[in-house]
PALUM-11784 format. One line per 2 residues: number of its first residue (from 1); their letters; for each residue x, z, y of C-alpha. Coordinates in steps of 0.2 Angstrom, whole numbers. Layout:
# PALUM-11784
NUM> a> X Z Y; ...
***
This chain:
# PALUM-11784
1> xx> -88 -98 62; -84 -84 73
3> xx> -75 -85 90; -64 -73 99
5> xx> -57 -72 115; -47 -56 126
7> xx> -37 -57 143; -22 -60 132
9> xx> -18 -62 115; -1 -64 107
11> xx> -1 -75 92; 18 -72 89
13> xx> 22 -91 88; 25 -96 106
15> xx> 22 -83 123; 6 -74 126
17> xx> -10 -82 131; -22 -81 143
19> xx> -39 -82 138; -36 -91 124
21> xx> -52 -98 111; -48 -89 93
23> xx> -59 -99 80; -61 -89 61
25> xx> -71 -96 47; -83 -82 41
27> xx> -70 -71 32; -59 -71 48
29> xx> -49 -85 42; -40 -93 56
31> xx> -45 -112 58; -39 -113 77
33> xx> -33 -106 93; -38 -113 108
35> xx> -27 -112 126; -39 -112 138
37> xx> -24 -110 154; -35 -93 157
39> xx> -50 -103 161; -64 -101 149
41> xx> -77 -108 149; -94 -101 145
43> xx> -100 -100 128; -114 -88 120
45> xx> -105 -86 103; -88 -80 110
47> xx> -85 -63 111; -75 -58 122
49> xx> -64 -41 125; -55 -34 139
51> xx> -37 -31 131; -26 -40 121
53> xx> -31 -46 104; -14 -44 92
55> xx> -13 -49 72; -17 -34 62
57> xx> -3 -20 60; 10 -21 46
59> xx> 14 -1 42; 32 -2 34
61> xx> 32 17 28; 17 29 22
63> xx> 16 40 12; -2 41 10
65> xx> -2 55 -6; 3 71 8
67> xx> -10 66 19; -18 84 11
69> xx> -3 94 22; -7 87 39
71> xx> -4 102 49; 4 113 36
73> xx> 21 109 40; 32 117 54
75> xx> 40 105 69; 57 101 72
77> xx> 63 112 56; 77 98 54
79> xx> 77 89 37; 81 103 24
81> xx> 69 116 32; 56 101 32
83> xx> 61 97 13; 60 114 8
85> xx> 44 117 16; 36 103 7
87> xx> 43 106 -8; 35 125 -8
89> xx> 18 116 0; 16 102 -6
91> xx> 12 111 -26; 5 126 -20
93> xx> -9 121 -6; -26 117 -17
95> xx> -33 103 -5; -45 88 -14
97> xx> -28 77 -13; -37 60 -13
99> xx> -50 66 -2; -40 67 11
101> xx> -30 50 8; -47 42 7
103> xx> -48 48 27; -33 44 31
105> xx> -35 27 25; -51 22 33
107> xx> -43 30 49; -28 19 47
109> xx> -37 4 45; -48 7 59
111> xx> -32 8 70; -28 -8 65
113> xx> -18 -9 48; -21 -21 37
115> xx> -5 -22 24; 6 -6 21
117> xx> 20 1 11; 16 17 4
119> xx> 27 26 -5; 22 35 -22
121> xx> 27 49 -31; 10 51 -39
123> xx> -4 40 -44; -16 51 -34
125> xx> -21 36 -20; -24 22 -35
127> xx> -43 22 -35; -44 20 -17
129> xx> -32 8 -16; -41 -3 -26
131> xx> -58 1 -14; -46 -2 1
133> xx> -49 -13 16; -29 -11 19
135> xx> -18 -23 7; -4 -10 -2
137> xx> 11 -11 -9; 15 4 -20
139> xx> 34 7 -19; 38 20 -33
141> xx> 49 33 -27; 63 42 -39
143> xx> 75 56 -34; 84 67 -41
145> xx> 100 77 -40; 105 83 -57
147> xx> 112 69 -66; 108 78 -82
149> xx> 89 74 -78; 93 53 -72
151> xx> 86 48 -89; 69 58 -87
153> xx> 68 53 -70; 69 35 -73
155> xx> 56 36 -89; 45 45 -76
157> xx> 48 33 -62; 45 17 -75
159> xx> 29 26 -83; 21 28 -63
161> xx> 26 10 -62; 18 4 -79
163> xx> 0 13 -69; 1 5 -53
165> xx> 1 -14 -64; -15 -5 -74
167> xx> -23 -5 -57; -16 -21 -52
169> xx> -7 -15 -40; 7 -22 -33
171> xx> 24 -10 -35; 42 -11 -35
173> xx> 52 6 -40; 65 11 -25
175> xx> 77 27 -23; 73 38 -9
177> xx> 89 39 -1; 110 39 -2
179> xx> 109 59 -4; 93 62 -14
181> xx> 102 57 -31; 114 59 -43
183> xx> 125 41 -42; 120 40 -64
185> xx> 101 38 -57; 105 25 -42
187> xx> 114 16 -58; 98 16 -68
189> xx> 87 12 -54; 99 -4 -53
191> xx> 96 -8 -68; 76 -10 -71
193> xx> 75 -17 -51; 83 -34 -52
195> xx> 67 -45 -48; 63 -32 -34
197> xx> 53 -39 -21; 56 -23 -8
199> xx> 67 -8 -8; 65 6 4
201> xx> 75 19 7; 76 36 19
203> xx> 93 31 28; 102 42 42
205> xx> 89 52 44; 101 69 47
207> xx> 118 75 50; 118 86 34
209> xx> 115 72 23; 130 64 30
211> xx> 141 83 28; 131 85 8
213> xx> 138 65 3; 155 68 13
215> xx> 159 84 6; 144 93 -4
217> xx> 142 106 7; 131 111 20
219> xx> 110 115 22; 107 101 8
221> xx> 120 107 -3; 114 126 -1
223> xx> 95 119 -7; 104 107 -22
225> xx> 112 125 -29; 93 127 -36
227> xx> 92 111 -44; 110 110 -54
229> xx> 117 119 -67; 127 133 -62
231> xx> 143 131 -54; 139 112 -55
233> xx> 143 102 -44; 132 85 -39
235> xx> 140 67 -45; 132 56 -28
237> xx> 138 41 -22; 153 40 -8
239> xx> 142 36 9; 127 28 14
241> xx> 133 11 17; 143 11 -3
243> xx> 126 15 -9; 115 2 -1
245> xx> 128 -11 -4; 134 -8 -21
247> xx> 122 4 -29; 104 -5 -25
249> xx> 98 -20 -29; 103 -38 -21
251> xx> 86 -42 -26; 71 -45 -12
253> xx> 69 -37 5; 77 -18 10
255> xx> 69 -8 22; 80 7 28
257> xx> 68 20 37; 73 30 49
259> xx> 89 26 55; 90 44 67
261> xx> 108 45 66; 113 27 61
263> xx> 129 21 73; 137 6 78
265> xx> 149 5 64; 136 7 49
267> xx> 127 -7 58; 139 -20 57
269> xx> 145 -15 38; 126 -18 33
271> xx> 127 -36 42; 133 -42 24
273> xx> 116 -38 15; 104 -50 17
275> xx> 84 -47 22; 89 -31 29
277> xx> 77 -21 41; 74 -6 50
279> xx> 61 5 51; 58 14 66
281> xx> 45 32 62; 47 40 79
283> xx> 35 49 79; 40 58 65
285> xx> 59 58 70; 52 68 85
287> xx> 41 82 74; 55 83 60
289> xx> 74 81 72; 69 80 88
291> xx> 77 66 92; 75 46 90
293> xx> 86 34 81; 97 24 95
295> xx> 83 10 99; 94 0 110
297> xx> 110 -2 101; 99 -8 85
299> xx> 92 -20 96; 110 -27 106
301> xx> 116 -27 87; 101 -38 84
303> xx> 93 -28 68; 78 -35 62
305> xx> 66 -18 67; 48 -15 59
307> xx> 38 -1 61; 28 14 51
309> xx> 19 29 52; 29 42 40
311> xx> 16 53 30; 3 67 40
313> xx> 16 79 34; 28 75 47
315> xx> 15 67 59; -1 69 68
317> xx> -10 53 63; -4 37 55
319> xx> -7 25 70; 4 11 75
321> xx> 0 8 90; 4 28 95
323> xx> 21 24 88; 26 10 97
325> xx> 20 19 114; 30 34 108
327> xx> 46 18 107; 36 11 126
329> xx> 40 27 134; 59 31 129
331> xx> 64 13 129; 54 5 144
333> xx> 66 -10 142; 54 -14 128
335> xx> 41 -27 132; 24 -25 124
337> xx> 28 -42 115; 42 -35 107
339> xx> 33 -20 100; 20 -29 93
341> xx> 31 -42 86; 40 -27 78
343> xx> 24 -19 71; 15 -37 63
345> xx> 28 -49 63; 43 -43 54
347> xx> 33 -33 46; 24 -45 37
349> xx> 43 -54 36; 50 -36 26
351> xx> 35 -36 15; 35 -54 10
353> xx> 20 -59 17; 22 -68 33
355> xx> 11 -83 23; -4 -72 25
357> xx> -1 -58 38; 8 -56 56
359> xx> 3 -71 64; -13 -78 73
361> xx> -10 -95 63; -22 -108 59
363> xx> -22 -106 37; -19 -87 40
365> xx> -30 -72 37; -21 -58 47
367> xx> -33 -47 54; -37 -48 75
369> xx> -34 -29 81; -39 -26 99
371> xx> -28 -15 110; -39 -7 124
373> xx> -39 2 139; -20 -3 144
375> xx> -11 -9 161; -14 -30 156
377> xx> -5 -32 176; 13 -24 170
379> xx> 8 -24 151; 12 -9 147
381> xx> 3 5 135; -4 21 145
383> xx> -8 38 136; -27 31 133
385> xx> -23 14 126; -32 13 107
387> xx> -30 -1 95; -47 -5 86
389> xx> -50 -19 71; -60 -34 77
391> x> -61 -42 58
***
């Protein structure tokens, strides 16, 4: 048995407690919490840390494959410079590709994740994944604007798929967003995904995807010239809330990620689908726009909000706890308990995995991750708070 104790730790099933007993069998299996009322009493075996002990991290976006371009890209390029940067990096920079996912994965764990969805275009992070300390669900990413191509696409996205169940892998194959494909390919996405346990899509993360869908002009339309037939024009679907409520699958969870520009009135015409969340990248919302997704309203509208990282190509590290101090210091309404609830919690919820993850729950194994170096009197994250992984 193993016995774990901090200042404060917050379970998620009742308020914070002070100076609590955490009891783990060997493999860090909870067998009990213990409240002590903050008075605890002296044991050699317990070991004790000057922080708050949380469950482990729950990272609802990654895309592990680009951590090769970390640093590559150019900030606050908007989203079509950012795509079109990435697209003319992303096949021409000769980095060791899985090299650099492998760091980025042990560096992620070691802030704390312990369960992730990572989005795949490639099977470049399969080995590791299998090697991996962090649990991953591979999310099989298909776009595509020429509708000419939805049946390539598809076979492409399917094969990919086919891989990941080789490696024994979890998967589920998802579109990338309302303006990213031609409507004929949302069709035959619809199609193979009906026992989806998770879809995720890029959602509101820029004005000119809501100018390409409304009108097919634009920065994104100037970029889609390259990728249609001449004097083409693209087939997409009406709007962002027509294509996550009749052109995606009913099936499983939805994650929409980003949410930069989402308003009050997409909100509540999303309150019909059920297991709908948000994911909040802020950091990357910062290096890519410049701006972060209306926080507050999402949360006077009662969304159910989980977090991620993004990829290295639009961040400078894939670290929960940096993202939700980045939230912490634009939203100070946000307690600390609400952050991490956000970030292992509903997390775990989106991802179908609250039985095992998000919790400090007797029966559960859900990682204990240490945040350090904080203000524990106002419980609030300062610019040197860290987040390390106790199991």
């Amino acid at each position: 048995m193993r016995y774990f104790s901090a200042q404060f730790v917050f379970t998620n099933y009742g308020p914070p407690l002070k100076r609590p007993v955490i009891c783990t069998t060997d493999d860090f299996t909870i067998v009990s919490v213990e409240e002590t009322g903050g008075n605890l009493s002296e044991k050699n075996n317990i070991e004790f840390y000057n922080g708050i002990i949380t469950p482990g991290f729950v990272n609802c976006h990654c895309h592990l494959e680009l951590s090769y371009l970390k640093n590559e890209l150019s900030a606050r390029n908007g989203l079509t410079g950012f795509l079109q940067e990435l697209n003319e990096k992303r096949y021409n920079i000769r980095k060791d590709e899985e090299k650099y996912a492998r760091k980025a994965d042990r560096e992620m764990r070691e802030a704390g994740v312990v369960l992730c969805a990572d989005i795949c275009n490639s099977s470049v992070t399969f080995d590791l994944k299998k090697e991996s300390k962090i649990e991953y669900i591979n999310l099989i990413e298909v776009f595509g604007i020429d509708h000419h191509k939805a049946g390539q696409r598809i076979k492409e996205a399917l094969s990919l798929a086919e891989l990941s169940a080789l490696y024994g892998l979890p998967y589920d194959i998802t579109p990338h967003s309302a303006y990213s494909l031609s409507l004929p390919l949302f069709r035959m996405i619809k199609e193979c995904t009906g026992s989806n346990a998770l879809s995720s899509v890029h959602f509101l993360e820029s004005k000119e995807e809501l100018v390409f869908l409304e009108n097919h002009s634009g920065l994104l339309m100037d970029t889609y010239k390259n990728f249609l037939p001449p004097d083409e024009k693209p087939v997409t679907v009406k709007d962002h809330i027509t294509a996550i409520l009749e052109e995606i699958t009913r099936s499983g969870h939805i994650i929409l990620v980003h949410n930069t520009f989402i308003e009050k009135k997409h909100i509540e015409a999303l309150k019909e689908r059920d297991k709908l969340h948000y994911c909040l990248c802020p950091n990357s919302n910062l290096l890519i726009e410049g701006k972060l997704p209306p926080v507050m309203l999402m949360v006077e509208e009662g969304c159910n909000i989980v977090t991620g990282t993004d990829s290295l190509a639009s961040n400078s590290k894939l670290d929960i706890l940096s993202e939700i101090r980045t939230l912490q210091q634009n939203f100070p309404a946000l307690s600390l308990e609400t952050l991490v609830r956000w970030a292992t919690l509903n997390g775990a919820g989106a991802l179908s995995a609250s039985d095992r993850f998000g919790s400090i729950v007797p029966g559960k194994k859900p990682g204990l991750v240490l945040i350090k170096n904080l203000d524990l009197v106002n419980m609030k994250l300062l610019p040197e708070s860290e987040a390390v992984i106790l199991t």
